[in-house]
PDB file with SEQRES, HELIX, SHEET and CRYST1 records, atoms N, CA, C and O in Angstrom:
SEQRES   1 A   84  UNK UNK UNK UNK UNK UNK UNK UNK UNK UNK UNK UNK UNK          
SEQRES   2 A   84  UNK UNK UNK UNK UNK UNK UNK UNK UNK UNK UNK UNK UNK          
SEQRES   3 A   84  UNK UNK UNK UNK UNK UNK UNK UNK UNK UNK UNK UNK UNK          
SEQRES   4 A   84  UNK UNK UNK UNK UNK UNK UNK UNK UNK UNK UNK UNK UNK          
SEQRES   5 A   84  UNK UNK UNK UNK UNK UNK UNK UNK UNK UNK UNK UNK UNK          
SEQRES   6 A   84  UNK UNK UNK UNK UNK UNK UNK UNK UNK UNK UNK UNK UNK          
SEQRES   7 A   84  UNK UNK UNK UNK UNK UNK                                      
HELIX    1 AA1 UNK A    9  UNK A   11  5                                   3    
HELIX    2 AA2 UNK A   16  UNK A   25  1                                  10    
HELIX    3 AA3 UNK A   29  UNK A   42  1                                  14    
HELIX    4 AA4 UNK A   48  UNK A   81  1                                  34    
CRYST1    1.000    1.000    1.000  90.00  90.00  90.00 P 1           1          
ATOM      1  N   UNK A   1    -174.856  87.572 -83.194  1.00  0.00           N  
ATOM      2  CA  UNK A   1    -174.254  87.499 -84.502  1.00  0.00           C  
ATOM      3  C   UNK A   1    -175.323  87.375 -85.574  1.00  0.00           C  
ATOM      4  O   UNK A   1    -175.232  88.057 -86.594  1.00  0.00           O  
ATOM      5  N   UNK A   2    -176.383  86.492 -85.377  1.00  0.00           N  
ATOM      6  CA  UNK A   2    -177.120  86.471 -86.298  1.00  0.00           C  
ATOM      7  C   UNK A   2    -178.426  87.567 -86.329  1.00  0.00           C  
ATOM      8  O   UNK A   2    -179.380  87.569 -87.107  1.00  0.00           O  
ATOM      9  N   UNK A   3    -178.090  88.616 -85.063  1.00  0.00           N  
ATOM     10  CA  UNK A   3    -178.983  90.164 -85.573  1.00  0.00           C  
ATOM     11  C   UNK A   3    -178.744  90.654 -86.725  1.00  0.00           C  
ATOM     12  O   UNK A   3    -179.529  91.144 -87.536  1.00  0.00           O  
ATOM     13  N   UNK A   4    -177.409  90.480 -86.786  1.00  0.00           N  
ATOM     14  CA  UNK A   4    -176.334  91.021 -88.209  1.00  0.00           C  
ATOM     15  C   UNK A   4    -177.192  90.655 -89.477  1.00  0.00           C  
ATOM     16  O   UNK A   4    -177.479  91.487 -90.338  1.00  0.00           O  
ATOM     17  N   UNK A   5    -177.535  89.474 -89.512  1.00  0.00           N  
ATOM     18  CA  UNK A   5    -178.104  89.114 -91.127  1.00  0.00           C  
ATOM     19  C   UNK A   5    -179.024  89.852 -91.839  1.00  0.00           C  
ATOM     20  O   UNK A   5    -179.965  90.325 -91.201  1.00  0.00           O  
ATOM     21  N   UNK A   6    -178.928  90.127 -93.463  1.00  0.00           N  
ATOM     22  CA  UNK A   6    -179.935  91.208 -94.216  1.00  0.00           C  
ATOM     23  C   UNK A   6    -180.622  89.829 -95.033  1.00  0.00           C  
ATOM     24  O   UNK A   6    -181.547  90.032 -95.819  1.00  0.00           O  
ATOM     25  N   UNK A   7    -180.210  88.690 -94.844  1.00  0.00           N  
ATOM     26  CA  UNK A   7    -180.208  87.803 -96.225  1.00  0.00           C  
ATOM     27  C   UNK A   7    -181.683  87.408 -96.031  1.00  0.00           C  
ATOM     28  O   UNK A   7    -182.590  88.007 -95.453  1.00  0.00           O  
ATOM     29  N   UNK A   8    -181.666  86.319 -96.630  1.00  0.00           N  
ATOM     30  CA  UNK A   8    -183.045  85.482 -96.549  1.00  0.00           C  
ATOM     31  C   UNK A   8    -183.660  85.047 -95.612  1.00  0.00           C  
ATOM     32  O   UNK A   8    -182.777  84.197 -95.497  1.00  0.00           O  
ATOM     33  N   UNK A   9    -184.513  84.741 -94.606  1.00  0.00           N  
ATOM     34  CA  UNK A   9    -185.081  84.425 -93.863  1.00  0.00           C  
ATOM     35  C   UNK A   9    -184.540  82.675 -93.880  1.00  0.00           C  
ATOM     36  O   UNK A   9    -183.659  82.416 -93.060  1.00  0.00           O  
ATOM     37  N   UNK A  10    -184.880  81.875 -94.493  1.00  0.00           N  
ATOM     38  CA  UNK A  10    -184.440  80.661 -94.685  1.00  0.00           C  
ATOM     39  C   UNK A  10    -182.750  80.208 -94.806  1.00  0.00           C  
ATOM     40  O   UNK A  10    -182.179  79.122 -94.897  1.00  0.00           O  
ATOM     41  N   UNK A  11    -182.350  81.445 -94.763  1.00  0.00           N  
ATOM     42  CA  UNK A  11    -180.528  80.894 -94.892  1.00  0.00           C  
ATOM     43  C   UNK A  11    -180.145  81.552 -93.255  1.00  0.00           C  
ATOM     44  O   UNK A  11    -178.963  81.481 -92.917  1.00  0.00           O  
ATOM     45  N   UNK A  12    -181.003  82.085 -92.417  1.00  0.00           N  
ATOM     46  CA  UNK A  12    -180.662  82.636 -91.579  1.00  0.00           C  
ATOM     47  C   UNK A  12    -180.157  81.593 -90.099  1.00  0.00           C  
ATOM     48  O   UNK A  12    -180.792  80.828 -89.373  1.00  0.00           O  
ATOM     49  N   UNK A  13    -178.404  82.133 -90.145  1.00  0.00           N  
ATOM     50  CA  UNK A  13    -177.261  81.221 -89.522  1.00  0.00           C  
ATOM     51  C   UNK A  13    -178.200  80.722 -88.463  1.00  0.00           C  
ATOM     52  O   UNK A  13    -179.301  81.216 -88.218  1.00  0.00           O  
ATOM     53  N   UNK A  14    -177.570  79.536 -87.767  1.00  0.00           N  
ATOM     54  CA  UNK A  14    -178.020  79.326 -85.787  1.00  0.00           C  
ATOM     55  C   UNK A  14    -177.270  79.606 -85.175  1.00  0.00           C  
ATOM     56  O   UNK A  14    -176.117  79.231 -85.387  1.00  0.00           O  
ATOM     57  N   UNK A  15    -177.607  80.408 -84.122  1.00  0.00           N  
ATOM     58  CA  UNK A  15    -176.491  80.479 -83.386  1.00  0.00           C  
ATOM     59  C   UNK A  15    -175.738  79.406 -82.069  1.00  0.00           C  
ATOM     60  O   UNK A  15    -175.932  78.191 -82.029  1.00  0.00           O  
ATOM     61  N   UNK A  16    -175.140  79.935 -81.377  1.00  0.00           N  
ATOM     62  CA  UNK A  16    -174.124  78.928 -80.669  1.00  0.00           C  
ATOM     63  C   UNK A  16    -175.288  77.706 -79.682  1.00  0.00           C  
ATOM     64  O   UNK A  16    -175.543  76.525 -79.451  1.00  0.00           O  
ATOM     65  N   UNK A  17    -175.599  78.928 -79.441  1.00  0.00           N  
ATOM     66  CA  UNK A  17    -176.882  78.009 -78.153  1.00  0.00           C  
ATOM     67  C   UNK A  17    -178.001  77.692 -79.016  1.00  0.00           C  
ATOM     68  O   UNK A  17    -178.861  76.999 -78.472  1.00  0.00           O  
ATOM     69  N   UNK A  18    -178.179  77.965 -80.025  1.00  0.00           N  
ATOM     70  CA  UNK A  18    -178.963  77.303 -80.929  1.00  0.00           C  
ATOM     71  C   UNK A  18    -178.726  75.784 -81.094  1.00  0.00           C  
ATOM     72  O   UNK A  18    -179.551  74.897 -80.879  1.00  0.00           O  
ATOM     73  N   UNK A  19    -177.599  75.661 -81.465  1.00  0.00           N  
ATOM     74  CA  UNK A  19    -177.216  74.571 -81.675  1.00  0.00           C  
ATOM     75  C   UNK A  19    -177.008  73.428 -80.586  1.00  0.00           C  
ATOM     76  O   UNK A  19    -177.460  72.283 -80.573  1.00  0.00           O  
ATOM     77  N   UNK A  20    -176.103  74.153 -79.584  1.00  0.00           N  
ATOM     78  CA  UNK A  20    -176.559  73.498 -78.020  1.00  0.00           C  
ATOM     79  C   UNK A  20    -177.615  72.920 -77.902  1.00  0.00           C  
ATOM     80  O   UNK A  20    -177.756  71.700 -77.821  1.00  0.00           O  
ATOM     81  N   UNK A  21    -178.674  73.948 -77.874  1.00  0.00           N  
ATOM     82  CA  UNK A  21    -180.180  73.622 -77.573  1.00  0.00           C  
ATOM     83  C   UNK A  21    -180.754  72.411 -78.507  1.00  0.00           C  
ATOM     84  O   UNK A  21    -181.620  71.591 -78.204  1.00  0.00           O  
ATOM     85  N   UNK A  22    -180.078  72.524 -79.638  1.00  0.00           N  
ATOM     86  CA  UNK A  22    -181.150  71.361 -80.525  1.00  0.00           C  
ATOM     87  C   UNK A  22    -180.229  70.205 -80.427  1.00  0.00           C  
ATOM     88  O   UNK A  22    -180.501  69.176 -81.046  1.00  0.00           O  
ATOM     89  N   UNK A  23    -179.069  70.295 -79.637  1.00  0.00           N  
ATOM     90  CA  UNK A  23    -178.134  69.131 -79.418  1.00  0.00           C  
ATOM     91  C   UNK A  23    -179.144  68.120 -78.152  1.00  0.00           C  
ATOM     92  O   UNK A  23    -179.556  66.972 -78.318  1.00  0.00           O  
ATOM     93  N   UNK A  24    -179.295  68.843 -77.149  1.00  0.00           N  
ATOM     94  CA  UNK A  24    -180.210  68.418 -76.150  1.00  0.00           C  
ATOM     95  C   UNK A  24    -181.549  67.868 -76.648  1.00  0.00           C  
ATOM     96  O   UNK A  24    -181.950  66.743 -76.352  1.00  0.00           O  
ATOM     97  N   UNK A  25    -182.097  68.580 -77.287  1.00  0.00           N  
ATOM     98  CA  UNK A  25    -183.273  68.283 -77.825  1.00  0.00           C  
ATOM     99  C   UNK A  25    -183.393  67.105 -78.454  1.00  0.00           C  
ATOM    100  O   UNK A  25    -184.284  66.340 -78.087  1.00  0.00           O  
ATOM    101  N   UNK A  26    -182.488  66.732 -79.554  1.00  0.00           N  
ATOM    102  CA  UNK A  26    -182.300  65.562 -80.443  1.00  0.00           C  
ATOM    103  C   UNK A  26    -181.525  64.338 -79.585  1.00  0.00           C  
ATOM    104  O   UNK A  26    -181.146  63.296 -80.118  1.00  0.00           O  
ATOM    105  N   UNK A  27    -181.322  64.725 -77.842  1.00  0.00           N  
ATOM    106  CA  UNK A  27    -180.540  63.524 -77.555  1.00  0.00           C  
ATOM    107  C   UNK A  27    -181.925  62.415 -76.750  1.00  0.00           C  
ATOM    108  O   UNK A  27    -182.039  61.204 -76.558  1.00  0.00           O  
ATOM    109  N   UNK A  28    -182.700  63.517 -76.493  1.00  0.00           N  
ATOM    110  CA  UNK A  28    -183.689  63.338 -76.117  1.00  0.00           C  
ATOM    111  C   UNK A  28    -184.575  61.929 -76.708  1.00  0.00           C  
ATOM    112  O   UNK A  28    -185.233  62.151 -77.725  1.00  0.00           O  
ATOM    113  N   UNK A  29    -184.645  60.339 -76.079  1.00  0.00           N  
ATOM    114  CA  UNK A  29    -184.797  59.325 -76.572  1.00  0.00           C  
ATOM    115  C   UNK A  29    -185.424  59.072 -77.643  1.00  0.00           C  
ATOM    116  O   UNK A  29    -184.820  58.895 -78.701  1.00  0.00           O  
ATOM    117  N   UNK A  30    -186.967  59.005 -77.526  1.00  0.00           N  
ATOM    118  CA  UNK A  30    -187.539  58.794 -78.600  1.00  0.00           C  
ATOM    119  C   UNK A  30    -188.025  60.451 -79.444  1.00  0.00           C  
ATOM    120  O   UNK A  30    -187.855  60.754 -80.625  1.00  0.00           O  
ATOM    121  N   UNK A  31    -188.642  61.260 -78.354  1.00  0.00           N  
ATOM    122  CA  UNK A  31    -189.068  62.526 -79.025  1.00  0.00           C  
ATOM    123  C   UNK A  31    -187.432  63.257 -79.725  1.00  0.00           C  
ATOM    124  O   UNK A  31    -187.686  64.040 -80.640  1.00  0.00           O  
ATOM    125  N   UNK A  32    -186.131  63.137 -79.480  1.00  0.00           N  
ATOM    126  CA  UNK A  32    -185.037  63.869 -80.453  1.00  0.00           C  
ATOM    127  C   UNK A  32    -185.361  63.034 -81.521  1.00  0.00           C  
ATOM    128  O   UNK A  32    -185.532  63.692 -82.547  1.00  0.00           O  
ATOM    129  N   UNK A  33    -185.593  61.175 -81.752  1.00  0.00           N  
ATOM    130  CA  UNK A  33    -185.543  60.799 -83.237  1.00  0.00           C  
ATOM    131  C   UNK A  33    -186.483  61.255 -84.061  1.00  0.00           C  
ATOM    132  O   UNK A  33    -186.320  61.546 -85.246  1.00  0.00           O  
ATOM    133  N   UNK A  34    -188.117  61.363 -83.034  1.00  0.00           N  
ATOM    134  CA  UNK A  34    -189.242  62.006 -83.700  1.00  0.00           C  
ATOM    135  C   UNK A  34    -188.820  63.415 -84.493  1.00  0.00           C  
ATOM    136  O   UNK A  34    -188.671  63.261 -85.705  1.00  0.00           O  
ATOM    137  N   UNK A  35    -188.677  64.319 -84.153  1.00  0.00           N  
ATOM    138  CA  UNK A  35    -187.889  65.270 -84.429  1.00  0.00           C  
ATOM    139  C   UNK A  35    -186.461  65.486 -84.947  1.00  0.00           C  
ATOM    140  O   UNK A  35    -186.280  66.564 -85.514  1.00  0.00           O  
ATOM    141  N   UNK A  36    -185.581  64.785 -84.869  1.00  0.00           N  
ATOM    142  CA  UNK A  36    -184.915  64.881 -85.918  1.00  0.00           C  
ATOM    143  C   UNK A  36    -185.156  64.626 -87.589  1.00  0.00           C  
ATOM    144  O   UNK A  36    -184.719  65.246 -88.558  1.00  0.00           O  
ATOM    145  N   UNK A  37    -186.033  63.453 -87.489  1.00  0.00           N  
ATOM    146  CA  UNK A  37    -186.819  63.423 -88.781  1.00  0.00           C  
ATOM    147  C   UNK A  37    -187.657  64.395 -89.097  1.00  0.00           C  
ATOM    148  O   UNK A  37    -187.726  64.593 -90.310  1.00  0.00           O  
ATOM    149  N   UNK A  38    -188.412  65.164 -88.341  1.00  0.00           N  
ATOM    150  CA  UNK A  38    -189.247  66.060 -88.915  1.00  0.00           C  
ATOM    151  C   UNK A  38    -188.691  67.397 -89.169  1.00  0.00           C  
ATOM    152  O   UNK A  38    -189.259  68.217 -89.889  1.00  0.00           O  
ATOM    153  N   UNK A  39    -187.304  67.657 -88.426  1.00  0.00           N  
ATOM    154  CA  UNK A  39    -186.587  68.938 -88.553  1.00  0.00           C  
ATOM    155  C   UNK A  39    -185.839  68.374 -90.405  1.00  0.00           C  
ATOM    156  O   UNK A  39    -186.018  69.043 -91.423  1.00  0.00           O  
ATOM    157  N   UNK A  40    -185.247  67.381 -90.366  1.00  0.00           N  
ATOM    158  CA  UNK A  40    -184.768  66.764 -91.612  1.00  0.00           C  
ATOM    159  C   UNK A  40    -185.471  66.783 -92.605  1.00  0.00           C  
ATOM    160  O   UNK A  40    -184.892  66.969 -93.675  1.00  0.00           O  
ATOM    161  N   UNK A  41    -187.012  66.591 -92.608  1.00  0.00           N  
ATOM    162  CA  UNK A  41    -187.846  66.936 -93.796  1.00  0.00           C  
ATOM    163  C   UNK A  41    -188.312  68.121 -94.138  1.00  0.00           C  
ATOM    164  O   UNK A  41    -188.546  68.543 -95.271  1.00  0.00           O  
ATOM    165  N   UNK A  42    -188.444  68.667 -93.069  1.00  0.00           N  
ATOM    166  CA  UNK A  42    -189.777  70.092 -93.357  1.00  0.00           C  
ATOM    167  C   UNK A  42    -189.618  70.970 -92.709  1.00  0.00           C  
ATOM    168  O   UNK A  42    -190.568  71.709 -92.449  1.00  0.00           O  
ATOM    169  N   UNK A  43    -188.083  71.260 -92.104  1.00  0.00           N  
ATOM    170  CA  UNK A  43    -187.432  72.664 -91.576  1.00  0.00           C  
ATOM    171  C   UNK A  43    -187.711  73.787 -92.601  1.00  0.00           C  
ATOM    172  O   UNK A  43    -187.362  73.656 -93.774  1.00  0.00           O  
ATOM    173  N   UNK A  44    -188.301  74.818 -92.177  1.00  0.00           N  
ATOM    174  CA  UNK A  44    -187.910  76.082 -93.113  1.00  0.00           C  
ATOM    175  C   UNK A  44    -186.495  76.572 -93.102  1.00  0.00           C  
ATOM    176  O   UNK A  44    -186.395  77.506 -93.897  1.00  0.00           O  
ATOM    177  N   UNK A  45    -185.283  76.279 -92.462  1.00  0.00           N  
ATOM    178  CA  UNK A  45    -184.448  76.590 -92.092  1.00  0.00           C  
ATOM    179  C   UNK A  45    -183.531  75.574 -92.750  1.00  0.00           C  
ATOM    180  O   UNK A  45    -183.414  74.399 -92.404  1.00  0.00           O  
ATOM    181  N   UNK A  46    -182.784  76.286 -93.916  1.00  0.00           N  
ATOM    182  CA  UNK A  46    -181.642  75.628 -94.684  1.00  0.00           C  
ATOM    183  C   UNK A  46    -181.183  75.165 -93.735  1.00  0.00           C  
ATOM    184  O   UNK A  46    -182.029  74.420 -93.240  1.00  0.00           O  
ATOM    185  N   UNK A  47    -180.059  75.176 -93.017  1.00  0.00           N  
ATOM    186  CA  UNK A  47    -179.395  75.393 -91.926  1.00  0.00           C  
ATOM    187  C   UNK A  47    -179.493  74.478 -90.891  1.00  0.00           C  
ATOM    188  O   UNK A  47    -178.521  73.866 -90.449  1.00  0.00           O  
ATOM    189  N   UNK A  48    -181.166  74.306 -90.293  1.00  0.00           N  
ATOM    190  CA  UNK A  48    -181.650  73.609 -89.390  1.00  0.00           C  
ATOM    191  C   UNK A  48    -181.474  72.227 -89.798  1.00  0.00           C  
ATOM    192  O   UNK A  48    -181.005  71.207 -89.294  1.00  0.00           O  
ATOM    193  N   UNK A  49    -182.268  72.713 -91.387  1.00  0.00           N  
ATOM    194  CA  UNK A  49    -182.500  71.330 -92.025  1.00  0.00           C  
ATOM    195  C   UNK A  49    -181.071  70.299 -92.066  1.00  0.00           C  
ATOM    196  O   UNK A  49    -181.065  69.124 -91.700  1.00  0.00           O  
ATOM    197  N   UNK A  50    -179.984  70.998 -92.560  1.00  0.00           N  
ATOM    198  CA  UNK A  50    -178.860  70.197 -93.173  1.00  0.00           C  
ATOM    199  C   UNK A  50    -178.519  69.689 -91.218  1.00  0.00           C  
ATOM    200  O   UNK A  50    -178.374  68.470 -91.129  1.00  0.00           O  
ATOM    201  N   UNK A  51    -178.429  70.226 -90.216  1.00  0.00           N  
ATOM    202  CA  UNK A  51    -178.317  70.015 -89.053  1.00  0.00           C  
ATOM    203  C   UNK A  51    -178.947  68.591 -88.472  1.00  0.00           C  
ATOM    204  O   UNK A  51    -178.235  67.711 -87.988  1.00  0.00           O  
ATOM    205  N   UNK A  52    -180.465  68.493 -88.599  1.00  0.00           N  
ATOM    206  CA  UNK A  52    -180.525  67.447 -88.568  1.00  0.00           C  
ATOM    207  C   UNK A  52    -180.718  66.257 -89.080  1.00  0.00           C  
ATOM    208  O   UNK A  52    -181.116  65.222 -88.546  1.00  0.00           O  
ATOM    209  N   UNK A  53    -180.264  66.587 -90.641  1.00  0.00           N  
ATOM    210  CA  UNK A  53    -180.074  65.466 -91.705  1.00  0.00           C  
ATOM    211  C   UNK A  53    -178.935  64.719 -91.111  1.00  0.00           C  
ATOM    212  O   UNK A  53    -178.952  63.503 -90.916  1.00  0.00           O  
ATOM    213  N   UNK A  54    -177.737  65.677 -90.777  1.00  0.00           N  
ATOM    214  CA  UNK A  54    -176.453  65.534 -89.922  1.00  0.00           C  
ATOM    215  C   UNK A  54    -176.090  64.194 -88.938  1.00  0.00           C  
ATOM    216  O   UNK A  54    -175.240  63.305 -88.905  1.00  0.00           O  
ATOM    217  N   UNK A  55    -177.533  64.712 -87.994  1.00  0.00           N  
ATOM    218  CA  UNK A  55    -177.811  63.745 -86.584  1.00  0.00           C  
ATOM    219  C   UNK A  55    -178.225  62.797 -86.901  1.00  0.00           C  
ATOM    220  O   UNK A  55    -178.080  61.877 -86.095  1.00  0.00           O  
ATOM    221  N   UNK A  56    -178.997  62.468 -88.289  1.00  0.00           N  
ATOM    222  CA  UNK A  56    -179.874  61.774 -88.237  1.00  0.00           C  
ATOM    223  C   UNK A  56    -178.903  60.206 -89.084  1.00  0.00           C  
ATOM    224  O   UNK A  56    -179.163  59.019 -88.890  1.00  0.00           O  
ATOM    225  N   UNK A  57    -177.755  60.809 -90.036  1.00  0.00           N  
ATOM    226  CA  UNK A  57    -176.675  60.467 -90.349  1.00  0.00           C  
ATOM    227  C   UNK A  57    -176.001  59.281 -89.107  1.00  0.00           C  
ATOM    228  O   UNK A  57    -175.872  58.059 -89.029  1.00  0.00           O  
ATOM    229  N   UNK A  58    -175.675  60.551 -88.207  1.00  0.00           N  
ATOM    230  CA  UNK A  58    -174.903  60.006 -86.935  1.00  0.00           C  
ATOM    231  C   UNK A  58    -176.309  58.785 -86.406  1.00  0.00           C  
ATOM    232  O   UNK A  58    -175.998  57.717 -85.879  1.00  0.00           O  
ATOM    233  N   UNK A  59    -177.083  58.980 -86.533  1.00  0.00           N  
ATOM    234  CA  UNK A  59    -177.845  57.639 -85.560  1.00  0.00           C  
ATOM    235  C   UNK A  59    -177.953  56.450 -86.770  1.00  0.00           C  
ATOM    236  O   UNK A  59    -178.371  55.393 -86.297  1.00  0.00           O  
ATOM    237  N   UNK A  60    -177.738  56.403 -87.872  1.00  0.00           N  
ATOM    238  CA  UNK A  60    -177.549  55.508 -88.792  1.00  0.00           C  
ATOM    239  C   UNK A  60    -176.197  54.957 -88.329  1.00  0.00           C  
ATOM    240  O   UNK A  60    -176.171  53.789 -87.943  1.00  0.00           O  
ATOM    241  N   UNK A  61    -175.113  55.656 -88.330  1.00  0.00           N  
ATOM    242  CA  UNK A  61    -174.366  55.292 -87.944  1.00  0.00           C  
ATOM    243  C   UNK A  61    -173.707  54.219 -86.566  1.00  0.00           C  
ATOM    244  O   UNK A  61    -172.758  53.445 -86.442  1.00  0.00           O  
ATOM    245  N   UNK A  62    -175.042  54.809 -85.534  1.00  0.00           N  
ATOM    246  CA  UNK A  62    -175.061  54.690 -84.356  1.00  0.00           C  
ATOM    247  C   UNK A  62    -175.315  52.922 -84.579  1.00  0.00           C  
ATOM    248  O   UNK A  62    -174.647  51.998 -84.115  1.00  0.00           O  
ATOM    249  N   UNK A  63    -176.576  52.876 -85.495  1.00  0.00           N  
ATOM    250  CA  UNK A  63    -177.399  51.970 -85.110  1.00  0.00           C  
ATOM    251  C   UNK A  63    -176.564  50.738 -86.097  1.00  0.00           C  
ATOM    252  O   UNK A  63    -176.858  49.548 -86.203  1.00  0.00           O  
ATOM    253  N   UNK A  64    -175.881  51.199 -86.494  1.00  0.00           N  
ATOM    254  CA  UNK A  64    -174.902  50.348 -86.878  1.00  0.00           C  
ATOM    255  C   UNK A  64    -173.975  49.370 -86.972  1.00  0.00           C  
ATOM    256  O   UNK A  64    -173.636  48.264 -87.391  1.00  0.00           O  
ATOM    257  N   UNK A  65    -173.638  50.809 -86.085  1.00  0.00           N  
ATOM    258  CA  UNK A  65    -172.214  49.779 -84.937  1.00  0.00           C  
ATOM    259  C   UNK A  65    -172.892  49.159 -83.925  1.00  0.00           C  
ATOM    260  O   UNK A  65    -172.665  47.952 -83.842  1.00  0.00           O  
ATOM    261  N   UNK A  66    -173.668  49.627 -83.117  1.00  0.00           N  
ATOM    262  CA  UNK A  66    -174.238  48.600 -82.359  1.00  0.00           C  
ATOM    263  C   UNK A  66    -174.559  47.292 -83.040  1.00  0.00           C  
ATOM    264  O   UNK A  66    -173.912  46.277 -82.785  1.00  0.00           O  
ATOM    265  N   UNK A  67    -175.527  47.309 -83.881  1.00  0.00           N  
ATOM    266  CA  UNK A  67    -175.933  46.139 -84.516  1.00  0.00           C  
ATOM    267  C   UNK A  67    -174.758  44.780 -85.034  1.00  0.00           C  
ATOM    268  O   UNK A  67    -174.962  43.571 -84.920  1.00  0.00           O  
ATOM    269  N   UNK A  68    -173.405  45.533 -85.666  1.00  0.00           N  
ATOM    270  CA  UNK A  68    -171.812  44.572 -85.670  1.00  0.00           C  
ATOM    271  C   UNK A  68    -172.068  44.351 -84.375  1.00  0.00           C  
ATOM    272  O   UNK A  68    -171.964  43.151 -84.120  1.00  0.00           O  
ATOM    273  N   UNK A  69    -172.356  44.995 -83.467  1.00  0.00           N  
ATOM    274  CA  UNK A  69    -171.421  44.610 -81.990  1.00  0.00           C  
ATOM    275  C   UNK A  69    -172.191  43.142 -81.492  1.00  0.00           C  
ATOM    276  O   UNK A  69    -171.835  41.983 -81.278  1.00  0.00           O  
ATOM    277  N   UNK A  70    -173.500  43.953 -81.444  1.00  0.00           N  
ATOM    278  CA  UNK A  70    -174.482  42.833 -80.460  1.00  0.00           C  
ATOM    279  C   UNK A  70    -174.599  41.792 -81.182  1.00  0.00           C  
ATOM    280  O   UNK A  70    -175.078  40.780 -80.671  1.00  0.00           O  
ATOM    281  N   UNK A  71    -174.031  41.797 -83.059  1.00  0.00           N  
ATOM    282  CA  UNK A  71    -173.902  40.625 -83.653  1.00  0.00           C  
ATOM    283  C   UNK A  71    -173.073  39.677 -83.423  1.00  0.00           C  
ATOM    284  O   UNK A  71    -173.378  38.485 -83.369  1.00  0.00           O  
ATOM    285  N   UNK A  72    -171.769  40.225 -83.245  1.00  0.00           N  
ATOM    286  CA  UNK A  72    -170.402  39.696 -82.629  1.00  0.00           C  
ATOM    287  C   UNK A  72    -170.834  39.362 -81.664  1.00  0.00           C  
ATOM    288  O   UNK A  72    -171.121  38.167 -81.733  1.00  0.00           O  
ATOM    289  N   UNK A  73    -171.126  39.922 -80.441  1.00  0.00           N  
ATOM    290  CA  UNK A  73    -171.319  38.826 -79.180  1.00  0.00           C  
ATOM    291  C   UNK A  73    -172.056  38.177 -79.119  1.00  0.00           C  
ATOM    292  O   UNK A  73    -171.932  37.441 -78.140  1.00  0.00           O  
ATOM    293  N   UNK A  74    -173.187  37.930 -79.903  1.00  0.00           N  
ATOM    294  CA  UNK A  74    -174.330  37.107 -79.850  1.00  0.00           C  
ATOM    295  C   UNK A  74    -173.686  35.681 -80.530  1.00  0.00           C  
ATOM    296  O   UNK A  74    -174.029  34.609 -80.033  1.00  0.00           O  
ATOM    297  N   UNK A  75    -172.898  35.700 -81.493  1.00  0.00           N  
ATOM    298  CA  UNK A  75    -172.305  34.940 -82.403  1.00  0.00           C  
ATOM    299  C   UNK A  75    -171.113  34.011 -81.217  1.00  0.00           C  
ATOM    300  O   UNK A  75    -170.954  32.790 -81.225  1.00  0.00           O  
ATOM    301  N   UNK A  76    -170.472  34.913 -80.365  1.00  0.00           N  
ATOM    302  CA  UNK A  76    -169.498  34.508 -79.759  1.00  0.00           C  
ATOM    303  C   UNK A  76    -170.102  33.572 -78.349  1.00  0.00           C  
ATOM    304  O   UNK A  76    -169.570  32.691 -77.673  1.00  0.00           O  
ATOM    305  N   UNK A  77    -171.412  34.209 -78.291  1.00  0.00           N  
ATOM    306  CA  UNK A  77    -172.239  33.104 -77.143  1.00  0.00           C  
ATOM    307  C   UNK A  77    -172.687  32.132 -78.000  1.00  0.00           C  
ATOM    308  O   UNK A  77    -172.881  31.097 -77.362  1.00  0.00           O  
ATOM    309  N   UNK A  78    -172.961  32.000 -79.281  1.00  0.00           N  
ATOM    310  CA  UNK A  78    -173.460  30.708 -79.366  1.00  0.00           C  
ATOM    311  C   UNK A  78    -172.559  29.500 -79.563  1.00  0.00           C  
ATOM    312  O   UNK A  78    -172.912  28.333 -79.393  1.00  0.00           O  
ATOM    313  N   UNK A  79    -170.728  30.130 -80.139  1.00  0.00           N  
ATOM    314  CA  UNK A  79    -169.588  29.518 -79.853  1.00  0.00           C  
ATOM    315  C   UNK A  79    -169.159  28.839 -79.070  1.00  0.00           C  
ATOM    316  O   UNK A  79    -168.591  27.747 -79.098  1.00  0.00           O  
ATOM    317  N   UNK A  80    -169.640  29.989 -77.805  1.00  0.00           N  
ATOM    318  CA  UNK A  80    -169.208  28.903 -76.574  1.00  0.00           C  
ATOM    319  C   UNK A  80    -170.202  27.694 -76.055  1.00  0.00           C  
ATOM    320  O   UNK A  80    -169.955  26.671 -75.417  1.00  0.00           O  
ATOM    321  N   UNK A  81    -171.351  28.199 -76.555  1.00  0.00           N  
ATOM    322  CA  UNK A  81    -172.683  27.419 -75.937  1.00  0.00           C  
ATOM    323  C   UNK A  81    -172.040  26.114 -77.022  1.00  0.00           C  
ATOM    324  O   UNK A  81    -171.820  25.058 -76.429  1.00  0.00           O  
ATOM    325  N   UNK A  82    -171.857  26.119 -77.926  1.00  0.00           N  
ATOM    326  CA  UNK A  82    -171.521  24.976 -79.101  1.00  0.00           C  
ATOM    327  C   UNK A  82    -169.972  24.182 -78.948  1.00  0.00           C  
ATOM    328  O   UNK A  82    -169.527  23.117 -79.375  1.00  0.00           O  
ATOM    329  N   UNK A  83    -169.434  25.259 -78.134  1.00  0.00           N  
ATOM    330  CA  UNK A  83    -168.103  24.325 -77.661  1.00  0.00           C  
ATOM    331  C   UNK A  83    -167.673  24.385 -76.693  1.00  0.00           C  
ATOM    332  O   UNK A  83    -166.510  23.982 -76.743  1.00  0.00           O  
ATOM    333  N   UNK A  84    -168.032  24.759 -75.493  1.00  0.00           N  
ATOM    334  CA  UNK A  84    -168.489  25.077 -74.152  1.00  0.00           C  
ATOM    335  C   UNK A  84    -168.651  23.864 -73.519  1.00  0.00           C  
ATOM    336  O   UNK A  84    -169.037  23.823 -72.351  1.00  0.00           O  
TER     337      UNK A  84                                                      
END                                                                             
């Protein structure tokens, strides 16, 4: 699909397994966060770029909810340790 394109080099779509592929890539522990930040800053690729601004979104998110969580139970052990 994206042989098809006449446009700009930089607006040029990803395709399906493109995206697959950089799904894997970015799940990838520490080297996907390394790289999601660097695809997020300095992609030549509109496209790429907004992609892993995206992910990088979702691990804010990520790191989030974890952080409520492990707050809540940490809070709820010292409850019991205090009235236990």
């Amino acid at each position: 699909m994206s042989d098809f394109y006449n446009g700009p080099e930089e607006y040029r779509p990803i395709g399906m397994w493109g995206y697959f592929g950089y799904n894997i890539l970015f799940a990838i522990p520490i080297v996907g966060l390394i790289l999601t930040i660097v695809f997020a800053v300095s992609a030549r690729n509109v496209n790429l770029k907004n992609y892993a601004r995206a992910q990088f979104c979702w691990l804010i998110v990520y790191a989030i909810i974890m952080g409520i969580i492990l707050a809540s139970v940490g809070s709820m052990a010292g409850l019991a340790a205090l009235f236990g």
